[in-house]
N, C-alpha and C positions, 0 to 999 in steps of 0.2 A: 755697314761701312767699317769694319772690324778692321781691314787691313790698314788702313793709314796710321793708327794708334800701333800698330805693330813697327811697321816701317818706321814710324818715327820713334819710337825707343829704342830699335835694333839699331837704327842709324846714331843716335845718341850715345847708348852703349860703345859702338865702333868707335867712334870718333872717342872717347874715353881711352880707348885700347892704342890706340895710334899716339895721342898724345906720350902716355907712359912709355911706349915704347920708344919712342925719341927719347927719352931722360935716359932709357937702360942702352940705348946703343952709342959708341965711344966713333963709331964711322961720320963724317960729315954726309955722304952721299947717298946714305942708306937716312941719317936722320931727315933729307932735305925731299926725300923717296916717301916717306912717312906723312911728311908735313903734307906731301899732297895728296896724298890717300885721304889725311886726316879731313881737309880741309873738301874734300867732295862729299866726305859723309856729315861733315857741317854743311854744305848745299845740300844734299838730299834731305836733312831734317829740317831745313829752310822752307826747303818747294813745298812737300808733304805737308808741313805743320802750317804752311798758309794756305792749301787746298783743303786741310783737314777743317781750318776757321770757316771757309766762305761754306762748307758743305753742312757745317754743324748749325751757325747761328744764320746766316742768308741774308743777313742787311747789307745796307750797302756801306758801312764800316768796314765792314768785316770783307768786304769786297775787296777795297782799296787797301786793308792790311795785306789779304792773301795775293793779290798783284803784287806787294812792294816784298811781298817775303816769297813771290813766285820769281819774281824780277833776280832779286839777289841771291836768292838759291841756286837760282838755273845757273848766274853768273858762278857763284861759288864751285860748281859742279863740275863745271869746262876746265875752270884755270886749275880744278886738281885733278881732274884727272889729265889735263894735258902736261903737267907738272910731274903724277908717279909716272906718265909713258916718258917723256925727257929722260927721267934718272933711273928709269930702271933700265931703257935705251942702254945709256952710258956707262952704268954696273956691269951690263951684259960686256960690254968694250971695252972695259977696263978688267973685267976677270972670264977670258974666254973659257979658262978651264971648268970652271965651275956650273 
């Protein structure tokens, strides 16, 4: 089970990168485009890091942690990436040329 320890620091990493790139970009719609990228790769290290629990230790702690971090990750996942497709939508309609 190698992959999940990978997924969840690549998703950690990203979401790192996303954050800083809000601070260096001076655009509100490309910052608000970020914040929801950011925020799916915070749900994807949510999901991951509470299937990685229940697959590691198998109590039933560890159950109810990875539900509640399956639960809000899956939630965190939807509302960014339904968030970067909104504003990158609207980027595209606001600069046809580009």
């Amino acid at each position: 089970m190698v992959i999940f320890p990978i997924v969840i620091v690549l998703s950690a990493v990203l979401y790192i990168y996303y954050k800083v790139a809000i601070l260096k970009s001076n655009d509100e719609l490309t910052q608000k485009y970020f914040n929801g990228r950011a925020r799916s790769c915070l749900g994807t290290f949510l999901l991951f890091f509470g299937i990685n629990q229940y697959v590691f230790y198998q109590t039933q702690l560890s159950l109810f942690i990875g539900i509640l971090f399956g639960i809000l990750g899956g939630l965190q996942l939807y509302r960014g990436l339904m968030e970067a497709k909104h504003y990158r939508s609207e980027w595209r309609r606001l600069n046809p040329n580009e």
